[in-house]
C-alpha positions in Angstrom: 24.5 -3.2 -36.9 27.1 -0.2 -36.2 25.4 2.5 -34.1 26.4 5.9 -33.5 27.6 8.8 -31.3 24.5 8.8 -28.6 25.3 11.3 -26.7 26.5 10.0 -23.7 23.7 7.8 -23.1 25.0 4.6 -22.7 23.2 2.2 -20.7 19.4 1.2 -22.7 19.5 3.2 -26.0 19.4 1.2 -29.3 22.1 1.9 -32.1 20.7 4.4 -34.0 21.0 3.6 -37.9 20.6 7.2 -40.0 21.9 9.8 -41.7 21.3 12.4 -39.0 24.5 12.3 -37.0 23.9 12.6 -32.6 27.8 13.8 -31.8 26.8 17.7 -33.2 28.1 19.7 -30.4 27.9 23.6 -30.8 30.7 26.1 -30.7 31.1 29.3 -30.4 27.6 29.6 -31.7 28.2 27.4 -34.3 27.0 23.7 -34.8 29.9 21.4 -35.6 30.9 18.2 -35.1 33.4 17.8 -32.3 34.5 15.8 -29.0 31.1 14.4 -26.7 29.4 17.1 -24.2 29.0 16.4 -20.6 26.6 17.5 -17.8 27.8 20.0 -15.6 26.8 20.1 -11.9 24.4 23.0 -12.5 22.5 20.9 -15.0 23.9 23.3 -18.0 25.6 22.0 -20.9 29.4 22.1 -21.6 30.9 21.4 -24.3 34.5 20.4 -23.9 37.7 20.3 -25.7 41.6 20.3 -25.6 41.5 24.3 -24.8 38.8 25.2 -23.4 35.7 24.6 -21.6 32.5 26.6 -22.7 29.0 26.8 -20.6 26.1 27.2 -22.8 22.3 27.7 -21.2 19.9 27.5 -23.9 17.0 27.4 -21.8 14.9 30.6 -23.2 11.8 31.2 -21.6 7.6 30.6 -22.8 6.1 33.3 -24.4 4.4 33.7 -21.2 7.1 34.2 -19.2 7.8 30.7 -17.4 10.5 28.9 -17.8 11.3 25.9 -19.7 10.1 23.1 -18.2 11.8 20.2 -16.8 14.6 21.7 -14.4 18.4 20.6 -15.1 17.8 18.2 -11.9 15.2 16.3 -13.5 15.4 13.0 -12.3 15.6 9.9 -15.0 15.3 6.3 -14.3 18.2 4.7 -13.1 17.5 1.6 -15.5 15.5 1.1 -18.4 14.1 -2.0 -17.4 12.2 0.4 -14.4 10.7 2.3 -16.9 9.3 -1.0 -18.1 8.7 -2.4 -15.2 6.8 1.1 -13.8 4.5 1.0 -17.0 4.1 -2.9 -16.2 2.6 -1.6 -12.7 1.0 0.7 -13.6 -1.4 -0.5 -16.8 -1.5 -4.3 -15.3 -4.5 -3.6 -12.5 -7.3 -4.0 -11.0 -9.4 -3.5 -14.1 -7.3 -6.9 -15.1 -8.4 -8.7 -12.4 -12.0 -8.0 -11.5 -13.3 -5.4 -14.6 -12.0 -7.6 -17.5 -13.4 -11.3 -16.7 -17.1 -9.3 -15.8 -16.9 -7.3 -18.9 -16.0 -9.8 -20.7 -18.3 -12.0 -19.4 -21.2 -9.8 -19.7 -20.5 -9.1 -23.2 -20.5 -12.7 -24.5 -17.3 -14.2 -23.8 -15.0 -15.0 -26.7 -17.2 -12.2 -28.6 -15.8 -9.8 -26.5 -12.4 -10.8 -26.9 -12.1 -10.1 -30.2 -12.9 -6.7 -30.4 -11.0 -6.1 -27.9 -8.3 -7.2 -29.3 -8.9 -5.6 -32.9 -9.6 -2.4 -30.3 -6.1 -2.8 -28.5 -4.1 -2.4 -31.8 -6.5 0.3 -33.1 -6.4 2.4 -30.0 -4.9 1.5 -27.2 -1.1 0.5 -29.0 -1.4 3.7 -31.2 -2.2 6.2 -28.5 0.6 4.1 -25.6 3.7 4.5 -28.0 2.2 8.2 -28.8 2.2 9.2 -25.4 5.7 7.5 -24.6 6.7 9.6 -27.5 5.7 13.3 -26.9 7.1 12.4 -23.1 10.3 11.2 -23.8 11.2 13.7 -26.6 10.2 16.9 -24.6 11.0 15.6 -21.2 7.9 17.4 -19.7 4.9 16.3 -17.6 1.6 16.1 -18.7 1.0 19.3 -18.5 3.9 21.3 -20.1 3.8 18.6 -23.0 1.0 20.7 -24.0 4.1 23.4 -25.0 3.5 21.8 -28.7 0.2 23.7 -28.5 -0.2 26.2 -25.7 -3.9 26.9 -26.3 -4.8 23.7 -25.4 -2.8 23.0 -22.1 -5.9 22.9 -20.7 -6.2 19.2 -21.7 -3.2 18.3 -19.3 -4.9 20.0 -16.2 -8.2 18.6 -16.6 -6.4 15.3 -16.8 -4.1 15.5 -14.0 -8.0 16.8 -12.4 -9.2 13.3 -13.4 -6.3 11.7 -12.1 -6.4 13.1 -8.7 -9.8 12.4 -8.5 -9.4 8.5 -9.0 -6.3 8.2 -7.0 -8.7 9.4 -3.8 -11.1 6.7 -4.4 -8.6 3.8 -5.6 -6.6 4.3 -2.3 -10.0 3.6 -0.2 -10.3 0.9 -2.6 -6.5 -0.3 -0.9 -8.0 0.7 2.2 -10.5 -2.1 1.9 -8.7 -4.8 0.3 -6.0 -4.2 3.8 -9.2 -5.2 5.6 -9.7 -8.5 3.9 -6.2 -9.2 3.9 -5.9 -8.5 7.8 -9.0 -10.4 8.3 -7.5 -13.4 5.9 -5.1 -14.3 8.9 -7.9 -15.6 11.1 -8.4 -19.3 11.8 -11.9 -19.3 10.2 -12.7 -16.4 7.2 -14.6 -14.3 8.7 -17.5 -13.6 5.8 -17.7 -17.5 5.8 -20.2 -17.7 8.4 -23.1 -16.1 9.5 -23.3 -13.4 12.4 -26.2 -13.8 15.3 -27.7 -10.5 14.0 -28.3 -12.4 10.6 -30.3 -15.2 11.7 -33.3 -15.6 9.5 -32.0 -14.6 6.4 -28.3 -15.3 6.0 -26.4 -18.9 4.5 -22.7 -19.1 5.6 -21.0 -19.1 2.1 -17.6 -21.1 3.9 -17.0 -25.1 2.6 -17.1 -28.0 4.2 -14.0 -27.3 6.4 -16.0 -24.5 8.1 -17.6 -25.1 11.2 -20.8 -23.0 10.1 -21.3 -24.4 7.1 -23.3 -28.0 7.5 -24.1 -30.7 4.9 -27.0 -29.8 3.4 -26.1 -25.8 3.4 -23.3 -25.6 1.4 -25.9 -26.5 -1.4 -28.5 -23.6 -0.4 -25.6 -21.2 0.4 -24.5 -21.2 -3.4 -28.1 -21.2 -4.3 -28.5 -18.0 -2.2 -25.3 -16.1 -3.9 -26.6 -17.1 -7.7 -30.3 -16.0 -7.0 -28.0 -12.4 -5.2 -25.8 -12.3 -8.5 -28.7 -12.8 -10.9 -30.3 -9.4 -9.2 -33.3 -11.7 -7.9 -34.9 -9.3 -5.6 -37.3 -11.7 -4.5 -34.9 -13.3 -2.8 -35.0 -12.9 1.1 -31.8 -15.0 1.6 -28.2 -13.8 1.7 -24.7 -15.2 1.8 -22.6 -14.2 4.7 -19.7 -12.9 2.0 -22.5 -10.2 0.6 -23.8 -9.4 4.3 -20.2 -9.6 5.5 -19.2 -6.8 2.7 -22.1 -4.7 3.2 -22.8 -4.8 7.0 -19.7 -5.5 8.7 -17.0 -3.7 6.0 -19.2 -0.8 4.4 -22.1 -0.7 6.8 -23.7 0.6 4.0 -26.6 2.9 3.6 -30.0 2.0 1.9 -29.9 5.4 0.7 -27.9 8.7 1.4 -31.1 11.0 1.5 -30.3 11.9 5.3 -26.1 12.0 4.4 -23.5 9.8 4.3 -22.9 9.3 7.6 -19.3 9.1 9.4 -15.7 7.1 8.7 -15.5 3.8 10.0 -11.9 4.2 12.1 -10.8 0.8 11.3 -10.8 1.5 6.9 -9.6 5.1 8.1 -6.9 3.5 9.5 -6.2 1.2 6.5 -6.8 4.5 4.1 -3.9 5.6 6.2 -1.5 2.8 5.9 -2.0 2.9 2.2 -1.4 5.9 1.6 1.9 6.0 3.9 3.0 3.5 1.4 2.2 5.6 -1.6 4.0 8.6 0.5 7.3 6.2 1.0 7.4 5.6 -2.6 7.1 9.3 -3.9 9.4 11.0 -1.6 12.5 8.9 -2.9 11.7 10.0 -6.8 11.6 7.9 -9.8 14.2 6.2 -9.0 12.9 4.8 -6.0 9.7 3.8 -7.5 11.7 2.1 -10.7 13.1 -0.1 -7.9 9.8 -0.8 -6.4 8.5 -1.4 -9.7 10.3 -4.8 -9.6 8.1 -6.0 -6.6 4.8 -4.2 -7.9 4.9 -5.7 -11.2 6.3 -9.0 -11.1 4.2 -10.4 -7.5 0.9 -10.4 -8.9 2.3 -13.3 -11.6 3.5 -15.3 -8.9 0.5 -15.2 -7.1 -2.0 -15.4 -10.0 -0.1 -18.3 -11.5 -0.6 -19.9 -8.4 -4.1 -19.5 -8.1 -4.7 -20.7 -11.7 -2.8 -23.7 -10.9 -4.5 -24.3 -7.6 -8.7 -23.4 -10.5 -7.2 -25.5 -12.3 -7.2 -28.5 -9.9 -10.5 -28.0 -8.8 -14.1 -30.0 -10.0 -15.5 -28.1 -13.0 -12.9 -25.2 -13.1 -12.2 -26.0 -16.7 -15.8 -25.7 -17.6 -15.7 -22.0 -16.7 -12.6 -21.2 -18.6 -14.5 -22.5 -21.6 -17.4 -20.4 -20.3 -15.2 -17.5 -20.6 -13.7 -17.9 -23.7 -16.6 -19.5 -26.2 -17.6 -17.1 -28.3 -21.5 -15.9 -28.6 -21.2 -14.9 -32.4 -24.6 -13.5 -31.8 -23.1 -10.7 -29.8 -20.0 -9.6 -31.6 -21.6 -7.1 -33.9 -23.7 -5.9 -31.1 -22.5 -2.0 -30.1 -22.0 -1.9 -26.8 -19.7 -4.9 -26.8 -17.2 -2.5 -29.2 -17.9 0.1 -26.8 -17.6 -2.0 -23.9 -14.1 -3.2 -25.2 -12.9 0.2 -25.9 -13.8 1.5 -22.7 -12.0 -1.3 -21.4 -8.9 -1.2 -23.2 -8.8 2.8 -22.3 -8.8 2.5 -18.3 -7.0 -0.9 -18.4 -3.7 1.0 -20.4 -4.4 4.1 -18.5 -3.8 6.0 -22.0 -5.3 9.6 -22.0 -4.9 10.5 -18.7 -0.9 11.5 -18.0 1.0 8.9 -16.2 2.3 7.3 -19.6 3.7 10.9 -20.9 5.0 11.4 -16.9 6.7 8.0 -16.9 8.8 8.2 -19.9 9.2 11.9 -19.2 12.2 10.4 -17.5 13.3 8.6 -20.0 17.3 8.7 -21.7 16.5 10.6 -24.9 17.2 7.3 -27.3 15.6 4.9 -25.0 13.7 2.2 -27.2 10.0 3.2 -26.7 8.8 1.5 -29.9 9.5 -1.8 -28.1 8.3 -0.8 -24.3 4.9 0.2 -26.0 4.8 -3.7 -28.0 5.8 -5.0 -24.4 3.1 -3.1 -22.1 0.1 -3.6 -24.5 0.9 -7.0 -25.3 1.7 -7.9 -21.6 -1.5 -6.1 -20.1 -3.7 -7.9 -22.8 -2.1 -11.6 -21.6 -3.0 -10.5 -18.1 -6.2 -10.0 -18.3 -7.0 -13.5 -20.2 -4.9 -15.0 -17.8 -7.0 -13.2 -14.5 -10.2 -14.4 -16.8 -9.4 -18.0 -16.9 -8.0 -17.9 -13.2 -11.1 -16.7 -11.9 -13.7 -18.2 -14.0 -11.9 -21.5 -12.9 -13.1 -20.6 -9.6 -16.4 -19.8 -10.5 -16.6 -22.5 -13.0 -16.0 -25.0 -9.2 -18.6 -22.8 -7.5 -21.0 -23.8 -10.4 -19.9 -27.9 -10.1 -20.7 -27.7 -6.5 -23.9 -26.2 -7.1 -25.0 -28.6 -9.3 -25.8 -25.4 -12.2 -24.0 -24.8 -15.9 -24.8 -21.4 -15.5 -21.6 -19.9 -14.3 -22.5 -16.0 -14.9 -25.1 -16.8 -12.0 -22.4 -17.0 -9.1 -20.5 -13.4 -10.2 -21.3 -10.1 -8.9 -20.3 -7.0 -10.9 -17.9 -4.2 -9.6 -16.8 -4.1 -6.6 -18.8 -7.3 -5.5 -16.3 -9.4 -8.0 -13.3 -8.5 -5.7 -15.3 -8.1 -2.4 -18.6 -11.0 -2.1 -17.8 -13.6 -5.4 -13.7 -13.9 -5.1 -14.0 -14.5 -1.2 -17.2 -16.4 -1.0 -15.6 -18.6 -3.2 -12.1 -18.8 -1.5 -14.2 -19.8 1.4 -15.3 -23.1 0.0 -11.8 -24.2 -0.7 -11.2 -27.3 1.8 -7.6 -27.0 2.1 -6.3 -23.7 3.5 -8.5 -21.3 2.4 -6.6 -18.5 4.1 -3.6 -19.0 2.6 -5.6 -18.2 -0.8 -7.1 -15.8 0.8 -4.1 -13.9 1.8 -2.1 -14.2 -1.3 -5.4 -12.8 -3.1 -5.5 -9.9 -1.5 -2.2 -9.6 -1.0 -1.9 -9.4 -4.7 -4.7 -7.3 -5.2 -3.4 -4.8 -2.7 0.1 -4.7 -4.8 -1.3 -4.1 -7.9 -3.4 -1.0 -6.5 -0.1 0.0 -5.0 1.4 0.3 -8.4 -1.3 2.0 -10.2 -1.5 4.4 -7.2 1.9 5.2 -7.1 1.7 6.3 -11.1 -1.2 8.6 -10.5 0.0 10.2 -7.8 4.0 10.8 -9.2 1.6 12.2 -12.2 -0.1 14.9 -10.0 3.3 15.5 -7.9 5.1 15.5 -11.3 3.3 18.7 -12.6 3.9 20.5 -9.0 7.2 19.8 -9.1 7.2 21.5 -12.9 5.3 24.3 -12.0 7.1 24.8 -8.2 11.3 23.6 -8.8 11.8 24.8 -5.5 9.4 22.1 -4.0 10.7 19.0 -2.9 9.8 15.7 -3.4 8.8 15.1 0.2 6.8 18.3 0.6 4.9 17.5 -2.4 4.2 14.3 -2.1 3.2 14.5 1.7 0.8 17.6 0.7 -0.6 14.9 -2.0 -0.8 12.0 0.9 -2.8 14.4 3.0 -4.8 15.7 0.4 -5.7 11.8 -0.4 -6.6 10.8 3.4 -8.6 13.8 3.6 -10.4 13.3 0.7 -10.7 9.3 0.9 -12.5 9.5 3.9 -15.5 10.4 2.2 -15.1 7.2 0.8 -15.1 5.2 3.5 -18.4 6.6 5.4 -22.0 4.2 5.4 -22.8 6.1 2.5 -19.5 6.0 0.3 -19.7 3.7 -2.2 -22.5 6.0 -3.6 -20.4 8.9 -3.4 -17.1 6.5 -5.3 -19.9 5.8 -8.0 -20.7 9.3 -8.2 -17.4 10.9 -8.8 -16.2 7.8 -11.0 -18.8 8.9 -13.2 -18.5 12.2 -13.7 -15.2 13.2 -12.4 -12.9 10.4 -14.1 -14.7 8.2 -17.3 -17.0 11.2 -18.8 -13.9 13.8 -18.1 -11.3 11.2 -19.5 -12.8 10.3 -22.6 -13.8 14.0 -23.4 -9.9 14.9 -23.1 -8.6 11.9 -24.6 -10.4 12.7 -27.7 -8.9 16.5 -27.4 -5.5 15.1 -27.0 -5.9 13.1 -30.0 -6.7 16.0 -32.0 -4.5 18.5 -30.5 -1.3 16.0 -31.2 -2.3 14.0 -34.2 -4.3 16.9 -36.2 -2.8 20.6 -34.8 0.6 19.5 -33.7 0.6 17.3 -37.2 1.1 13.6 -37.3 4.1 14.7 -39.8 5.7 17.1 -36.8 5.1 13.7 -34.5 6.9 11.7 -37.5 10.0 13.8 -37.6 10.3 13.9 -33.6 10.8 10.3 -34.2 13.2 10.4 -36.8 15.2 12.7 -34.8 15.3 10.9 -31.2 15.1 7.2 -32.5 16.7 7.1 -36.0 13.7 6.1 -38.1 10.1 7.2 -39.0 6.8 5.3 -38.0 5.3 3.3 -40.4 1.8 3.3 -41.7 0.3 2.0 -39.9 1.3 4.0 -37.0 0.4 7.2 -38.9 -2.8 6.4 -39.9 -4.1 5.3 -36.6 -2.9 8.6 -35.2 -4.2 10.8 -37.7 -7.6 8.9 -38.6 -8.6 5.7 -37.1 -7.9 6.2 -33.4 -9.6 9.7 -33.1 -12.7 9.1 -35.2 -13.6 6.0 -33.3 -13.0 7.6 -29.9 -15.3 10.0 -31.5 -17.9 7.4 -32.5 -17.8 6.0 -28.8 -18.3 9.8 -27.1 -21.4 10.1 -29.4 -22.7 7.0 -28.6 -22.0 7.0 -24.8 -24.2 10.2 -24.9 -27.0 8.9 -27.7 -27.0 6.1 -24.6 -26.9 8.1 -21.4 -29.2 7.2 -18.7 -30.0 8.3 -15.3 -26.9 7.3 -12.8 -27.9 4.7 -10.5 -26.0 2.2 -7.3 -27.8 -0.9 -6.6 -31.2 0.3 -8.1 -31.2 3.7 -6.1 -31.5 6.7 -8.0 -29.6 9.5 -6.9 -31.2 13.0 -5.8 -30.9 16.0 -7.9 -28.6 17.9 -5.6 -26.0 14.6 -6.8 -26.5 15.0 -10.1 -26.1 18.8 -9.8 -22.6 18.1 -7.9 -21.4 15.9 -10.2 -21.8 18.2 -13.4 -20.0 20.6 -11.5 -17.2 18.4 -11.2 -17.3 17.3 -15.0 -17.7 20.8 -15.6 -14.3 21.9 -13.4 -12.2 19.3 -15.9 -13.6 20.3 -19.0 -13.5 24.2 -18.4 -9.7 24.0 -18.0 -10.0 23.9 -22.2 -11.3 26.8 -22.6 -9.9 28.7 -19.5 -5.9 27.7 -20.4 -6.9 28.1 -23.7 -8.1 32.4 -23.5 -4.8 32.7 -21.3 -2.4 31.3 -24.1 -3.8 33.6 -26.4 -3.8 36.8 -24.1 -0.1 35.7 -23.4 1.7 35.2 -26.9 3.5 37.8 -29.0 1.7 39.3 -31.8 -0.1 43.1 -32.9 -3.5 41.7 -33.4 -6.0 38.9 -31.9 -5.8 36.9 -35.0 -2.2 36.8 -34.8 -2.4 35.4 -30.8 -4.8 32.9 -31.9 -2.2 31.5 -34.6 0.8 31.8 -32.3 -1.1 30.3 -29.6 -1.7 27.1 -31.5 2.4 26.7 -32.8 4.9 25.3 -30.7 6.8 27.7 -28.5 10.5 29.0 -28.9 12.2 26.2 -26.8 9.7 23.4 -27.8 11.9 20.1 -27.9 14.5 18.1 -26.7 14.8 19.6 -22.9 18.9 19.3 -23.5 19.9 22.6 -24.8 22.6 20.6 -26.9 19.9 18.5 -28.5 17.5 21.3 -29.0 19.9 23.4 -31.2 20.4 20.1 -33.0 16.8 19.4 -33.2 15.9 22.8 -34.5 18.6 22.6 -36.9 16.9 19.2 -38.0 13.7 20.9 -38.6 14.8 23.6 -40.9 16.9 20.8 -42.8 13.8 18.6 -43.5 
């Protein structure tokens, strides 16, 4: 194939097949073809020849007076296999590891996995390689992306609102999974035997090589964590990985009616150290975290691949892979298994919520996003049955030893997964249980890392749009502290209420609310057909059907279908059977409320601020791109505007 004039992007673009020709360079006012343009130092455009040398800034200014996004020292990845590699780290998480085997599991297997695959290429492909779109073409963050419809730039501030608000509690997530890891070091697991204070009601959950765990008990101690998972509240007996979690690493509340109490120093600390991380990555840019992304995404293979390996190997692992993975027909036209495979397909992609349109914001104008999208979905999908068989390997042992074909009796959901049923069963490996314990964690710890560091470049992304003057480091220290400050409410007695609290109402009810208005601000106001040209002009061909009808119909009206049904289904919030005061409740429509006001509150400001004599006139303007919507490049933008009137 014999591409064409790419304008001076050299190093990932495709050959670009087309009629539309790249090497249009302007002069004198006038678009002609002529020699290549090149970037001067002040981040204007020059256009050069044998005579002369002519500096052209295009920028304009909004209707509202601010300037075009994306300043002429926007950063860009230094590779394209870092923008891969980024996205890699940033969709492949822990919703892989611990949400998508329970989900799964709880929704009857193999049942489950077909919608969610039929899901993944209804929603969660259409709506990646949408947002990797409108990024890359306009160069702008999450928020000034919105310059395709100003009256609803509200969507991109109640979504970098969500954002921040999960990248609080997913670092004090990291904060907890350091103290595992530290603790994985110690000649004998710590949460594999019982504490003095437990005596009476506690079964060490550690194998046969630990020196708490007897003959006869390692029987009773599994018993003890199925009748815990099952939700048996009859039963008086606990294993030391559940009292371990609760007493010694939460010291969890029975209830916050008297507060949540203080921070424990020691997951301060940890909260600390992840977050210094997180800081290290951000102050060096995109680049820096494209070279990190190499670590970030490609560990967690190494170490999960071992760890199947190692399931594998074990008595009875391969009766809980086929646990996982046979289908209960009976299930698969049940509701909430579509909705539960939607829901998971949404947080595991991270679609909807910014960091998709940030990443490829810094994207070379050509760069092949058609394939990255095939790549990420397809990869993040393979993850997750690969976590699922790893870890219902596992369980599928902890069942043999038991003596019990029900493996769903030895999981706990949520958090438990990562923090009572993964260690509790690490602990009855004979053979070096801490070196499985470390590069469990370890992993674990890496893959937060990742999906961290994407949140928070989001949030710093759209300072950094708003403030050019700030720098990196400024921002992304404010950020850091911000986070600390914030994630210590998440490491008090009484946090994991507060974590389920905020999830709730400030990220999943927010996010899906939003993702539904970006669907319809993009695929229906902005115009599927717009969307269709943008790719014609930056990649040399138009999507295909299939593409345009998932934007335009399918996607939206089934995210839709799942808003109305999560709220025909809504039921009193609860955390392990306690239900939460009215004051909570209160709090947490106030912070739902805060992300879904910025619609209307961005929206009334767009209007006030566009040209035109009367309100009706404001109103229209307000929902049309503005004057310097496109390309960021002032060279491209004349060409792109020139493209428009052509079609």
């Amino acid at each position: 194939m014999q591409g064409h004039e790419n304008n001076g992007f050299q190093a990932d673009s495709p050959s670009i097949p087309g009629q539309f020709r790249w090497s249009t360079v302007i002069e004198n006012g006038v678009m002609v073809d002529g020699p290549k343009q090149r970037r001067n130092s002040r981040g204007t455009d020059s256009v050069t020849n044998n005579s002369s040398t002519t500096t052209l800034d295009l920028r304009g200014t909004e209707p509202d007076g601010e300037s075009a996004e994306g300043s002429p020292g926007r950063d860009q990845w230094g590779k394209g296999i870092e923008f891969l590699m980024s996205c890699i780290a940033m969709s492949v998480g822990l919703g892989n590891v611990w949400r998508f085997p329970f989900i799964a599991l709880e929704n009857g297997g193999g049942a489950f996995v077909i919608p969610y695959i039929i899901v993944l290429l209804l929603v969660g492909k259409p709506v990646y390689y949408m947002e990797m779109i409108i990024g890359q073409f306009s160069s702008r963050g999450s928020v000034k992306v919105y310059d395709c419809v100003p009256a609803l730039r509200g969507i991109g501030y109640g979504q970098v609102l969500s954002i921040a608000i999960v990248s609080t509690y997913y670092a004090s997530l990291m904060a907890t999974t350091l103290k595992y890891l530290f603790e994985s070091f110690q000649k004998i697991l710590p949460w594999a035997t019982c504490d003095e204070r437990w005596a009476g009601f506690c079964i060490p959950s550690g194998g046969a090589g630990s020196s708490a765990a007897g003959g006869d008990a390692l029987n009773s101690t599994i018993t003890a964590a199925a009748l815990s998972a099952s939700n048996a509240t009859s039963a008086v007996m606990s294993s030391s990985a559940e009292l371990y979690y609760r007493r010694v690493v939460l010291k969890e509340l029975d209830n916050i009616d008297d507060g949540i109490g203080l921070p424990d120093w020691q997951l301060t600390l940890f909260l600390c150290l992840s977050w210094s991380i997180v800081l290290l990555v951000l102050i060096r840019g995109v680049k820096s975290a494209g070279k990190a992304s190499y670590f970030l995404a490609l560990f967690p293979y190494l170490v999960i691949t071992i760890l199947l390996v190692r399931a594998c190997t074990l008595p009875g692992a391969i009766n809980g892979i086929i646990y996982f993975l046979k289908p209960q027909w009976d299930k698969i036209l049940d509701p909430k298994v579509w909705y539960a495979a939607v829901t998971q397909c949404f947080f595991s992609l991270s679609i909807c919520f910014g960091n998709i349109i940030m990443y490829s914001s810094y994207n070379k104008f050509r760069h092949n996003v058609h394939r990255d999208a095939t790549i990420v979905t397809t990869i993040d999908t393979f993850t997750s049955l690969l976590a699922g068989c790893t870890i219902f390997g596992i369980l599928g042992h902890l069942a043999h030893v038991v003596g019990s074909d029900d493996v769903g009796s030895v999981v706990k959901p949520g958090a438990g997964l990562a923090f009572i049923s993964y260690p509790e069963a690490i602990a009855k490996f004979d053979v070096v249980p801490q070196a499985f314990s470390v590069l469990f964690f370890l992993m674990l710890f890496v893959l937060g890392i990742g999906s961290n560091v994407a949140m928070t470049s989001c949030v710093m992304t759209v300072i950094r749009d708003q403030f050019p003057k700030v720098k990196n480091w400024q921002a992304a220290t404010v950020i850091a502290i911000c986070g600390v400050a914030l994630g210590c409410i998440y490491v008090t007695p009484g946090g994991q209420y507060i974590l389920t609290l905020v999830d709730h109402f400030g990220a999943s009810f927010i996010a899906l609310v939003l993702a539904i208005a970006e669907l319809i601000a993009i695929g229906w106001i902005y115009g599927v057909d717009r969307l269709c040209k943008d790719v014609e002009f930056m990649l040399g061909h138009r999507p295909n059907l299939y593409w345009r009808l998932c934007w335009r119909w399918v996607t939206p009206l089934l995210m839709t279908a799942i808003l109305i049904y999560n709220l025909v289904t809504l039921q009193p919030l609860t955390y392990q059977g306690y239900v939460y005061p009215t004051i909570a409740y209160d709090l947490g429509w106030c912070i739902a409320a805060l992300g879904l006001l910025q619609l209307p509150i961005w929206g009334i400001y767009a209007i006030y601020k566009q040209e035109g004599k009367t309100l009706s006139e404001k109103v229209m303007n307000a929902f049309r791109p503005t004057r310097n919507w496109g390309p960021i490049d002032p060279t491209l933008n004349q060409e792109y505007k020139k493209f428009i009137h052509q079609e």
